[in-house]
C-alpha positions as CSV (number, residue, x, y, z in Angstrom):
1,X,-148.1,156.5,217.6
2,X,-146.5,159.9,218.8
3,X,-145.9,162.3,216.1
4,X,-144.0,166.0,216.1
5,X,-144.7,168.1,213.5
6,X,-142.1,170.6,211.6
7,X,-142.7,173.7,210.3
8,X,-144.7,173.4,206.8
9,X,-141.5,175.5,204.8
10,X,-139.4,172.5,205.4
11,X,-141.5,170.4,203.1
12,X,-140.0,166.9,202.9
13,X,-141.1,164.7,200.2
14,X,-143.4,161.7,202.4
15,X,-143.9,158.4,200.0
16,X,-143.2,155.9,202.6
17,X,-145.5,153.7,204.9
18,X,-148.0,155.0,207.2
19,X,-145.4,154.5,209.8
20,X,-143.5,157.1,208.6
21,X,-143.7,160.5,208.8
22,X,-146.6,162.4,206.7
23,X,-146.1,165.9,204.8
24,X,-145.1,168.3,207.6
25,X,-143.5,165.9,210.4
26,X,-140.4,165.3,210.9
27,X,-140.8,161.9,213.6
28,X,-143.2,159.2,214.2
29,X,-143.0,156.7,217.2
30,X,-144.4,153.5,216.7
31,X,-144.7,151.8,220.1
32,X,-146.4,148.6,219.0
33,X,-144.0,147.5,216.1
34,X,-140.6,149.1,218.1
35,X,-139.8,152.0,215.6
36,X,-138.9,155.5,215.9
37,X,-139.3,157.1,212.0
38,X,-137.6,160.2,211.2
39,X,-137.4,162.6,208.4
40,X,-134.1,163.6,206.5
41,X,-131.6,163.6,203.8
42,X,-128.7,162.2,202.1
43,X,-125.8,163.9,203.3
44,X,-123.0,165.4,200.5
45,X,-120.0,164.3,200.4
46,X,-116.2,165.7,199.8
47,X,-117.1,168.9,201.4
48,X,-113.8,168.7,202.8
49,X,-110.6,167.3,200.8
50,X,-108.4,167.1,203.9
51,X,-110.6,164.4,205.1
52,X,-109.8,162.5,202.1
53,X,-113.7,161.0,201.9
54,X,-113.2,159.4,205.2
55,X,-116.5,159.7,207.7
56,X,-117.7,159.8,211.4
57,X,-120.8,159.2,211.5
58,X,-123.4,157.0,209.9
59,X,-126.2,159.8,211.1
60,X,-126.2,163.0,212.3
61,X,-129.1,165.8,213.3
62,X,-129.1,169.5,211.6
63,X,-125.7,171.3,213.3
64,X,-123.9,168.1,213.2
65,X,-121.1,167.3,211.4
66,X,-123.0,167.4,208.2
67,X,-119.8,166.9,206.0
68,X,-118.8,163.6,208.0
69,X,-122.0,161.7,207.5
70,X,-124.6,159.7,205.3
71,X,-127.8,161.0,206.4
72,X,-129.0,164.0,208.4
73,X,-132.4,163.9,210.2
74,X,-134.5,167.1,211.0
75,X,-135.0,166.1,214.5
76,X,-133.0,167.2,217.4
77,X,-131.2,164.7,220.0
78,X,-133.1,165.3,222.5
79,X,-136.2,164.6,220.6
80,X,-134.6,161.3,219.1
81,X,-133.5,160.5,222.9
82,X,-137.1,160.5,224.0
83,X,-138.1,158.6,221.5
84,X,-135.9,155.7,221.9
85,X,-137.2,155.7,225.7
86,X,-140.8,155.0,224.3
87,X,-140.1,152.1,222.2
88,X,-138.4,150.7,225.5
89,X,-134.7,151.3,224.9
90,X,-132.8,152.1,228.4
91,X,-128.9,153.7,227.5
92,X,-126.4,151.7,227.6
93,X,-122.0,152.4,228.0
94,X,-120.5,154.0,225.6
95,X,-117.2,152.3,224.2
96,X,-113.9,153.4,226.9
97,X,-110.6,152.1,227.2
98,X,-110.4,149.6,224.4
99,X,-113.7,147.8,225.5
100,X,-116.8,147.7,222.9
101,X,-119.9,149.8,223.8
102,X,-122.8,148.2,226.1
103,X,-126.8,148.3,225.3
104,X,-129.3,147.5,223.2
105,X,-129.2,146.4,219.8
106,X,-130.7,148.9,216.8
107,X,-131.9,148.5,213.4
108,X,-131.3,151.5,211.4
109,X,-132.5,151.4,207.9
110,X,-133.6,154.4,205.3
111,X,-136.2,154.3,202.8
112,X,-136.0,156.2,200.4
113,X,-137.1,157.0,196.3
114,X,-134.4,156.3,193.4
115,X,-134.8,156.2,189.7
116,X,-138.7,155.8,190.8
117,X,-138.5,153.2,192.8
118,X,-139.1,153.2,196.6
119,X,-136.1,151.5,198.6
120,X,-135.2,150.2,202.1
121,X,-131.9,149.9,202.6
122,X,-129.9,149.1,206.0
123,X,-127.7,152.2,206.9
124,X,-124.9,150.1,207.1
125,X,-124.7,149.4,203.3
126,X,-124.1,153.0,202.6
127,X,-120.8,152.4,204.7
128,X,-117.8,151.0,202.7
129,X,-115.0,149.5,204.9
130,X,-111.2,150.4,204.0
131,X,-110.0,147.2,205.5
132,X,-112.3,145.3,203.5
133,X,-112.8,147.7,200.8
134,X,-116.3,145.7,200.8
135,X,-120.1,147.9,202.7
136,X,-120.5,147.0,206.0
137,X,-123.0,144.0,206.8
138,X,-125.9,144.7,208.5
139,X,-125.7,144.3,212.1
140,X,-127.1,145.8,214.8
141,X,-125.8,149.3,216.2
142,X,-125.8,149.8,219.7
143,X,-127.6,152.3,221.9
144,X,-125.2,153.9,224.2
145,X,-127.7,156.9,225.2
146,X,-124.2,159.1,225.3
147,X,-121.5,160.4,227.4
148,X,-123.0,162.6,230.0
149,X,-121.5,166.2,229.8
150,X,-121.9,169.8,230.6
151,X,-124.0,172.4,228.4
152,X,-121.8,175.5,228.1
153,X,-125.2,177.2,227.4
154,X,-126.9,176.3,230.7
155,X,-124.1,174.2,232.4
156,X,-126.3,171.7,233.6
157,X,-125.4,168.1,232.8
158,X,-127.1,166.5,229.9
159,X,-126.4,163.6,227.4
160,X,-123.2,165.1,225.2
161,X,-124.6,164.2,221.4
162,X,-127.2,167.4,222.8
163,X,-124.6,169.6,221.8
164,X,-122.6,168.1,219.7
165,X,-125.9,166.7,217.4
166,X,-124.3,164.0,216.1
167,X,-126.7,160.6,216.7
168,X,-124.8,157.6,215.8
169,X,-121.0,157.0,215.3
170,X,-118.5,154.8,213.9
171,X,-115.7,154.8,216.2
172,X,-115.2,154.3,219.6
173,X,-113.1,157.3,220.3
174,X,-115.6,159.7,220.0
175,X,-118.3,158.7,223.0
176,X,-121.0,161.2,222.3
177,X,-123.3,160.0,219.8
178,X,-126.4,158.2,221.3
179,X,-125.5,155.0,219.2
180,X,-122.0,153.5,218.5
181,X,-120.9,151.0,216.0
182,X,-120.1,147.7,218.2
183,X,-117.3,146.3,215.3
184,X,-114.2,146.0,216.8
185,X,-112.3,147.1,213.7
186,X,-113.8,150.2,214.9
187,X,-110.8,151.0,217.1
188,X,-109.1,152.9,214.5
189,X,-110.5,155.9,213.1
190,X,-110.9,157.2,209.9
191,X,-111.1,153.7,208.2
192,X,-114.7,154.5,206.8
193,X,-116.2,156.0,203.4
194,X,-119.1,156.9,202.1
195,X,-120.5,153.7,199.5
196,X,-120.5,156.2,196.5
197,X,-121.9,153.4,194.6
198,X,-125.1,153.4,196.4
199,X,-125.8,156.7,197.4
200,X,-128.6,158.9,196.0
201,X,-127.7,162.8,195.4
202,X,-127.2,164.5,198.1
203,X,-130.1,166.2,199.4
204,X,-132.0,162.8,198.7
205,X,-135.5,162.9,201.2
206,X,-135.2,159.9,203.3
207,X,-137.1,158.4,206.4
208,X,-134.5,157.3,209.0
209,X,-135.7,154.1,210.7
210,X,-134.7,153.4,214.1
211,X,-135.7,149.8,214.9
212,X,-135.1,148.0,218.2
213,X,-133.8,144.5,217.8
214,X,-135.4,142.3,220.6
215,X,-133.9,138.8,221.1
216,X,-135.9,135.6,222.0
217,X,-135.3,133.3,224.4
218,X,-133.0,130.4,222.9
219,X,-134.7,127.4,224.0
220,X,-134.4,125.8,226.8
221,X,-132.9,128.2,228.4
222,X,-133.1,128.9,232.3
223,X,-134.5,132.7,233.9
224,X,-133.5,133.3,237.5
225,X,-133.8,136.0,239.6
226,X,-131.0,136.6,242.1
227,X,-130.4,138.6,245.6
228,X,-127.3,138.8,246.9
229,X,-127.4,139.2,251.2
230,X,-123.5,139.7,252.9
231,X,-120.9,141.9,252.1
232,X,-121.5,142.4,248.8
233,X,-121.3,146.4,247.6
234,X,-118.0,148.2,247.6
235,X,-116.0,144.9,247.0
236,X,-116.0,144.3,243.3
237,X,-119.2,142.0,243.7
238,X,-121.3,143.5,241.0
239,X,-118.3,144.0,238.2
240,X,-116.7,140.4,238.8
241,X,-120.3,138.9,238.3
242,X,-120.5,141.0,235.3
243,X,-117.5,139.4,234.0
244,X,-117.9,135.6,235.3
245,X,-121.4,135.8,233.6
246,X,-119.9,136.8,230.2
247,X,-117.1,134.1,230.2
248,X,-120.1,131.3,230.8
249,X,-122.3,133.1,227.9
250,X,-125.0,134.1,229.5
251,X,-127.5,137.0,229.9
252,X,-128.9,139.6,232.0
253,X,-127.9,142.2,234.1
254,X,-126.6,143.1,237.7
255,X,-127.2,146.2,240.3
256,X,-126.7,147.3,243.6
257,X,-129.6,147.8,245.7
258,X,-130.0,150.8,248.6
259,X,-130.5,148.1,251.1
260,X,-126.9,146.8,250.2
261,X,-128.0,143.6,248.4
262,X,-127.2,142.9,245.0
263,X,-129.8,141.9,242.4
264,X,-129.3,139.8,239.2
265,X,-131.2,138.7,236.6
266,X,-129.3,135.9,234.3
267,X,-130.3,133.7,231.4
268,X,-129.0,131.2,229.7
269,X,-128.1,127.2,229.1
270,X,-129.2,125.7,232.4
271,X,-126.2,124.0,233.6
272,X,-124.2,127.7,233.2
273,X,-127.0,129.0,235.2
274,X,-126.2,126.7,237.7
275,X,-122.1,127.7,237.7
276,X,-122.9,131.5,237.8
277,X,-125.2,130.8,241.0
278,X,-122.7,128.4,242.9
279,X,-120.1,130.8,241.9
280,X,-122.5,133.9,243.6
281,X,-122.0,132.0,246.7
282,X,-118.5,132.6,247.2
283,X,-117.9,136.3,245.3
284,X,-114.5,138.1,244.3
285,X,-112.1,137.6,247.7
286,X,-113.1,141.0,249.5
287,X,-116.7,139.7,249.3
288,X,-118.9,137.6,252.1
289,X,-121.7,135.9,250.8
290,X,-124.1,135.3,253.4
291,X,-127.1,134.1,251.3
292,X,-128.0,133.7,247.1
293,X,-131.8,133.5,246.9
294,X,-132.6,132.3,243.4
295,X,-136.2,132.4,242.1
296,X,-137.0,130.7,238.6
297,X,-139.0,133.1,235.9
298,X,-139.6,132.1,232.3
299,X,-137.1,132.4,229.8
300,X,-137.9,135.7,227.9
301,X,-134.7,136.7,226.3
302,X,-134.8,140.4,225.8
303,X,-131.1,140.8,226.6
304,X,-127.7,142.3,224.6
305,X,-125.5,140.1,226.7
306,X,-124.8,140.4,230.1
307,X,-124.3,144.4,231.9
308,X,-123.7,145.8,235.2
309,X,-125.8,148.7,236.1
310,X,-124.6,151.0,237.7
Protein backbone atom coordinates (compact mmCIF):
# COMPACT_ATOMS: atom_id res chain seq x y z
CA UNK A 1 0.00 0.00 0.00
CA UNK A 2 1.27 3.55 -0.96
CA UNK A 3 0.95 6.04 1.75
CA UNK A 4 1.72 10.16 1.74
CA UNK A 5 2.13 11.63 4.81
CA UNK A 6 0.80 15.32 5.82
CA UNK A 7 2.30 17.55 8.01
CA UNK A 8 1.86 16.45 11.79
CA UNK A 9 -0.16 20.14 12.68
CA UNK A 10 -2.91 19.00 10.53
CA UNK A 11 -3.80 16.26 13.02
CA UNK A 12 -6.83 14.39 11.71
CA UNK A 13 -8.59 12.15 14.11
CA UNK A 14 -7.60 8.17 12.47
CA UNK A 15 -10.29 5.45 13.96
CA UNK A 16 -10.87 3.65 10.93
CA UNK A 17 -9.43 0.38 9.41
CA UNK A 18 -5.95 -0.28 8.74
CA UNK A 19 -6.65 0.64 5.20
CA UNK A 20 -7.15 3.97 6.07
CA UNK A 21 -5.04 6.48 6.68
CA UNK A 22 -2.99 6.51 10.24
CA UNK A 23 -2.32 9.76 12.43
CA UNK A 24 -0.35 11.99 10.15
CA UNK A 25 -1.40 10.82 6.50
CA UNK A 26 -3.66 12.14 4.53
CA UNK A 27 -3.97 8.94 1.60
CA UNK A 28 -3.47 5.34 1.52
CA UNK A 29 -3.60 3.24 -1.81
CA UNK A 30 -4.63 -0.16 -1.45
CA UNK A 31 -3.73 -1.95 -4.74
CA UNK A 32 -4.94 -5.49 -3.70
CA UNK A 33 -8.52 -4.75 -2.46
CA UNK A 34 -9.02 -1.56 -5.33
CA UNK A 35 -9.17 1.43 -2.83
CA UNK A 36 -7.69 4.72 -2.69
CA UNK A 37 -8.41 6.10 1.29
CA UNK A 38 -8.23 9.64 1.93
CA UNK A 39 -8.32 11.99 4.83
CA UNK A 40 -10.96 14.86 5.29
CA UNK A 41 -13.93 16.61 6.61
CA UNK A 42 -17.54 17.33 6.46
CA UNK A 43 -18.00 20.29 4.57
CA UNK A 44 -20.46 23.36 6.22
CA UNK A 45 -23.14 24.28 4.69
CA UNK A 46 -25.24 27.68 3.91
CA UNK A 47 -22.07 29.57 3.68
CA UNK A 48 -23.73 31.32 0.94
CA UNK A 49 -27.69 32.28 1.05
CA UNK A 50 -27.79 33.11 -2.70
CA UNK A 51 -27.24 29.51 -3.35
CA UNK A 52 -30.23 28.72 -1.51
CA UNK A 53 -28.55 25.23 0.00
CA UNK A 54 -28.19 24.00 -3.44
CA UNK A 55 -24.53 22.07 -4.19
CA UNK A 56 -21.92 21.09 -6.88
CA UNK A 57 -20.11 18.82 -5.78
CA UNK A 58 -20.24 15.60 -3.77
CA UNK A 59 -16.28 16.07 -2.93
CA UNK A 60 -13.89 18.63 -3.33
CA UNK A 61 -9.92 19.06 -2.26
CA UNK A 62 -8.72 22.11 0.03
CA UNK A 63 -9.21 25.41 -2.52
CA UNK A 64 -12.22 24.02 -3.95
CA UNK A 65 -15.42 25.13 -3.73
CA UNK A 66 -15.61 24.37 -0.07
CA UNK A 67 -19.14 26.03 0.30
CA UNK A 68 -20.70 23.84 -2.54
CA UNK A 69 -19.81 20.40 -1.24
CA UNK A 70 -20.14 17.49 1.45
CA UNK A 71 -16.75 16.57 2.12
CA UNK A 72 -13.29 18.03 1.53
CA UNK A 73 -10.22 15.82 1.35
CA UNK A 74 -6.62 17.03 2.36
CA UNK A 75 -5.13 15.71 -0.73
CA UNK A 76 -4.46 17.49 -3.86
CA UNK A 77 -5.87 16.37 -7.50
CA UNK A 78 -3.10 15.47 -8.75
CA UNK A 79 -2.22 13.26 -5.93
CA UNK A 80 -5.92 11.66 -6.00
CA UNK A 81 -5.30 11.38 -9.98
CA UNK A 82 -2.27 9.13 -9.46
CA UNK A 83 -3.80 7.25 -7.21
CA UNK A 84 -6.75 6.13 -9.16
CA UNK A 85 -4.02 5.11 -11.92
CA UNK A 86 -2.69 2.52 -9.32
CA UNK A 87 -5.76 0.77 -8.46
CA UNK A 88 -6.08 0.40 -12.41
CA UNK A 89 -8.58 3.08 -13.29
CA UNK A 90 -7.73 4.59 -16.98
CA UNK A 91 -9.93 8.26 -17.49
CA UNK A 92 -12.75 8.12 -19.15
CA UNK A 93 -15.19 11.24 -21.24
CA UNK A 94 -16.47 13.63 -19.39
CA UNK A 95 -20.29 14.30 -19.98
CA UNK A 96 -20.68 16.92 -23.50
CA UNK A 97 -23.46 17.83 -25.50
CA UNK A 98 -26.34 16.18 -23.69
CA UNK A 99 -24.54 12.70 -23.63
CA UNK A 100 -23.71 10.97 -20.01
CA UNK A 101 -20.02 10.75 -19.06
CA UNK A 102 -17.84 7.53 -20.16
CA UNK A 103 -15.43 5.33 -17.70
CA UNK A 104 -15.15 3.38 -15.03
CA UNK A 105 -17.46 2.91 -12.29
CA UNK A 106 -16.52 4.22 -8.49
CA UNK A 107 -17.54 3.53 -5.06
CA UNK A 108 -17.24 6.39 -2.97
CA UNK A 109 -18.14 5.93 0.64
CA UNK A 110 -16.99 7.86 4.06
CA UNK A 111 -16.45 6.51 7.37
CA UNK A 112 -16.71 8.35 9.79
CA UNK A 113 -17.48 8.65 14.06
CA UNK A 114 -21.01 9.94 15.23
CA UNK A 115 -22.58 9.90 18.60
CA UNK A 116 -19.63 7.22 19.24
CA UNK A 117 -20.28 5.06 16.78
CA UNK A 118 -18.03 4.38 13.80
CA UNK A 119 -20.09 4.71 10.38
CA UNK A 120 -19.74 3.82 6.59
CA UNK A 121 -21.93 5.50 4.65
CA UNK A 122 -22.09 5.82 0.68
CA UNK A 123 -21.46 9.48 -0.34
CA UNK A 124 -24.45 9.42 -2.26
CA UNK A 125 -26.74 9.33 0.93
CA UNK A 126 -25.54 12.65 2.03
CA UNK A 127 -27.11 13.97 -1.35
CA UNK A 128 -30.89 14.77 -1.20
CA UNK A 129 -32.55 14.99 -4.69
CA UNK A 130 -35.09 18.06 -5.34
CA UNK A 131 -36.93 16.02 -7.89
CA UNK A 132 -37.37 13.31 -5.55
CA UNK A 133 -37.02 15.16 -2.42
CA UNK A 134 -35.70 11.54 -1.34
CA UNK A 135 -31.06 10.86 -0.95
CA UNK A 136 -29.65 9.63 -3.86
CA UNK A 137 -29.24 5.70 -4.12
CA UNK A 138 -26.03 4.42 -4.25
CA UNK A 139 -24.70 3.92 -7.57
CA UNK A 140 -21.58 4.06 -8.98
CA UNK A 141 -19.86 7.47 -9.98
CA UNK A 142 -17.93 7.62 -12.88
CA UNK A 143 -14.28 8.31 -13.49
CA UNK A 144 -13.98 10.87 -16.23
CA UNK A 145 -10.13 11.76 -15.29
CA UNK A 146 -11.22 15.50 -16.43
CA UNK A 147 -11.37 18.07 -19.10
CA UNK A 148 -7.87 18.64 -20.27
CA UNK A 149 -6.95 22.48 -19.86
CA UNK A 150 -4.32 25.06 -19.60
CA UNK A 151 -2.54 26.11 -16.21
CA UNK A 152 -2.42 29.89 -16.19
CA UNK A 153 0.46 29.29 -13.78
CA UNK A 154 2.74 27.26 -16.10
CA UNK A 155 0.45 27.09 -19.28
CA UNK A 156 1.18 23.73 -19.85
CA UNK A 157 -1.90 21.40 -20.39
CA UNK A 158 -2.99 19.35 -17.51
CA UNK A 159 -6.29 17.68 -16.27
CA UNK A 160 -8.66 20.94 -15.41
CA UNK A 161 -10.04 19.72 -11.71
CA UNK A 162 -5.77 20.64 -11.06
CA UNK A 163 -6.81 24.07 -10.83
CA UNK A 164 -10.02 24.20 -10.12
CA UNK A 165 -9.61 21.32 -7.05
CA UNK A 166 -12.86 20.24 -7.19
CA UNK A 167 -12.80 15.99 -7.43
CA UNK A 168 -16.18 14.81 -8.14
CA UNK A 169 -19.33 16.57 -9.47
CA UNK A 170 -22.91 16.45 -9.87
CA UNK A 171 -23.73 17.92 -13.03
CA UNK A 172 -22.75 17.47 -16.40
CA UNK A 173 -22.14 21.09 -17.19
CA UNK A 174 -19.30 21.52 -15.32
CA UNK A 175 -16.54 18.89 -17.03
CA UNK A 176 -13.63 19.39 -14.64
CA UNK A 177 -13.97 17.28 -11.74
CA UNK A 178 -12.13 13.91 -12.11
CA UNK A 179 -15.47 11.96 -11.45
CA UNK A 180 -19.10 12.90 -12.69
CA UNK A 181 -22.43 11.85 -11.48
CA UNK A 182 -23.69 9.40 -14.52
CA UNK A 183 -27.79 10.16 -13.49
CA UNK A 184 -29.37 11.66 -16.25
CA UNK A 185 -31.56 13.97 -14.08
CA UNK A 186 -28.23 15.48 -13.78
CA UNK A 187 -28.77 17.63 -16.82
CA UNK A 188 -30.17 20.42 -14.81
CA UNK A 189 -28.12 22.12 -12.29
CA UNK A 190 -28.77 23.17 -9.07
CA UNK A 191 -31.33 20.34 -8.24
CA UNK A 192 -29.06 19.02 -5.34
CA UNK A 193 -28.84 19.63 -1.34
CA UNK A 194 -27.05 18.76 1.19
CA UNK A 195 -29.08 15.57 3.35
CA UNK A 196 -29.11 17.81 6.52
CA UNK A 197 -30.61 14.87 8.21
CA UNK A 198 -27.61 12.92 8.00
CA UNK A 199 -24.76 15.07 8.11
CA UNK A 200 -22.31 15.26 11.03
CA UNK A 201 -21.12 18.95 12.08
CA UNK A 202 -19.19 20.40 9.91
CA UNK A 203 -15.63 19.92 10.38
CA UNK A 204 -16.60 16.18 11.07
CA UNK A 205 -12.94 13.89 10.41
CA UNK A 206 -13.76 11.55 7.71
CA UNK A 207 -11.81 8.96 5.50
CA UNK A 208 -12.99 9.37 1.82
CA UNK A 209 -13.13 5.90 0.22
CA UNK A 210 -12.50 5.73 -3.40
CA UNK A 211 -13.47 2.17 -4.44
CA UNK A 212 -13.34 0.76 -8.04
CA UNK A 213 -16.35 -1.23 -8.98
CA UNK A 214 -15.08 -4.15 -11.29
CA UNK A 215 -17.82 -6.08 -13.14
CA UNK A 216 -17.80 -9.93 -13.83
CA UNK A 217 -18.37 -11.67 -16.66
CA UNK A 218 -22.20 -12.48 -17.02
CA UNK A 219 -22.23 -15.95 -17.88
CA UNK A 220 -21.97 -17.29 -20.88
CA UNK A 221 -20.91 -14.67 -22.36
CA UNK A 222 -18.49 -14.52 -25.48
CA UNK A 223 -14.74 -12.47 -25.43
CA UNK A 224 -13.36 -11.66 -28.93
CA UNK A 225 -10.62 -9.88 -29.94
CA UNK A 226 -11.01 -7.94 -33.26
CA UNK A 227 -8.67 -6.23 -36.08
CA UNK A 228 -10.04 -4.36 -38.58
CA UNK A 229 -7.70 -4.44 -42.17
CA UNK A 230 -9.26 -1.95 -45.19
CA UNK A 231 -10.15 1.49 -45.08
CA UNK A 232 -11.06 1.74 -41.83
CA UNK A 233 -9.57 5.21 -40.03
CA UNK A 234 -10.82 8.61 -40.96
CA UNK A 235 -14.28 7.21 -42.04
CA UNK A 236 -16.36 7.01 -39.01
CA UNK A 237 -15.34 3.27 -38.49
CA UNK A 238 -14.28 3.44 -34.88
CA UNK A 239 -17.39 5.86 -33.64
CA UNK A 240 -20.26 3.87 -35.69
CA UNK A 241 -18.84 0.55 -33.96
CA UNK A 242 -19.05 2.38 -30.81
CA UNK A 243 -22.55 2.98 -31.39
CA UNK A 244 -23.75 -0.40 -33.19
CA UNK A 245 -22.09 -2.18 -30.10
CA UNK A 246 -24.15 -0.16 -27.58
CA UNK A 247 -27.55 -0.65 -29.37
CA UNK A 248 -26.77 -4.81 -29.28
CA UNK A 249 -25.68 -4.41 -25.38
CA UNK A 250 -22.51 -5.33 -25.41
CA UNK A 251 -19.05 -4.52 -24.01
CA UNK A 252 -15.55 -3.40 -24.65
CA UNK A 253 -13.82 -0.89 -26.36
CA UNK A 254 -12.50 0.21 -29.80
CA UNK A 255 -9.14 2.15 -31.15
CA UNK A 256 -7.34 3.09 -33.96
CA UNK A 257 -4.02 1.55 -34.50
CA UNK A 258 -0.75 3.49 -36.11
CA UNK A 259 -0.65 0.88 -38.71
CA UNK A 260 -4.25 2.00 -39.82
CA UNK A 261 -6.15 -1.03 -38.45
CA UNK A 262 -8.78 -0.84 -35.98
CA UNK A 263 -8.75 -2.99 -32.88
CA UNK A 264 -11.73 -4.11 -30.73
CA UNK A 265 -12.30 -5.94 -27.88
CA UNK A 266 -16.24 -6.85 -27.34
CA UNK A 267 -18.20 -8.98 -24.85
CA UNK A 268 -21.32 -10.02 -24.51
CA UNK A 269 -24.39 -12.61 -25.21
CA UNK A 270 -22.87 -14.79 -28.00
CA UNK A 271 -25.31 -14.45 -30.67
CA UNK A 272 -24.82 -10.31 -30.34
CA UNK A 273 -21.26 -11.11 -30.62
CA UNK A 274 -21.83 -12.63 -33.65
CA UNK A 275 -24.07 -9.45 -35.25
CA UNK A 276 -21.45 -6.87 -34.12
CA UNK A 277 -18.67 -9.07 -36.06
CA UNK A 278 -20.83 -9.64 -39.39
CA UNK A 279 -21.72 -6.09 -38.99
CA UNK A 280 -17.58 -5.15 -38.87
CA UNK A 281 -17.54 -6.68 -42.17
CA UNK A 282 -19.30 -4.18 -43.91
CA UNK A 283 -18.61 -0.71 -41.72
CA UNK A 284 -20.35 2.79 -41.94
CA UNK A 285 -20.70 3.62 -46.04
CA UNK A 286 -17.28 5.59 -46.38
CA UNK A 287 -15.60 2.45 -44.94
CA UNK A 288 -13.90 -0.77 -46.91
CA UNK A 289 -13.55 -3.70 -44.93
CA UNK A 290 -11.00 -5.80 -46.34
CA UNK A 291 -10.64 -8.43 -43.56
CA UNK A 292 -12.25 -8.94 -39.54
CA UNK A 293 -9.90 -11.27 -37.75
CA UNK A 294 -11.69 -12.45 -34.62
CA UNK A 295 -9.82 -14.38 -32.00
CA UNK A 296 -11.86 -15.97 -28.92
CA UNK A 297 -10.47 -14.94 -25.22
CA UNK A 298 -12.28 -15.86 -22.02
CA UNK A 299 -15.05 -13.85 -20.80
CA UNK A 300 -13.60 -11.53 -18.11
CA UNK A 301 -15.99 -8.74 -17.87
CA UNK A 302 -14.10 -5.71 -16.48
CA UNK A 303 -15.95 -3.31 -18.70
CA UNK A 304 -18.46 0.07 -18.08
CA UNK A 305 -20.16 -0.53 -21.37
CA UNK A 306 -18.88 -0.17 -24.57
CA UNK A 307 -16.13 3.18 -25.49
CA UNK A 308 -14.15 4.31 -28.30
CA UNK A 309 -10.70 5.39 -27.46
CA UNK A 310 -9.50 7.74 -28.84
Amino acid sequence: MLRLTLAASIGLAVFLASSAPMAGEKLVVDEKVGTVSVAGAFAKQGTYDVLKGAIEYAVVARGGKEYETILVVECSPEELHRALAKIGLEPGEPAREGDPPKGKGVRILAEYEADGKRLRRAVDEFIISTRTARPLDPGPWVYTGSLKGFDPTTNAEVPQAYVSKNLVGLHWLDATPLLQNPRAECKEQNIYKPNAALLPKPGTPAVVIFERIVPKAVEGARRVHVFVTGRVQGVGYRAWTEREARLLGLTGWVRNLADGRVEAVIEGPPAKVAALLEKLKAGPRAAKVENVEAKDEPAQGGFEGFRAIF
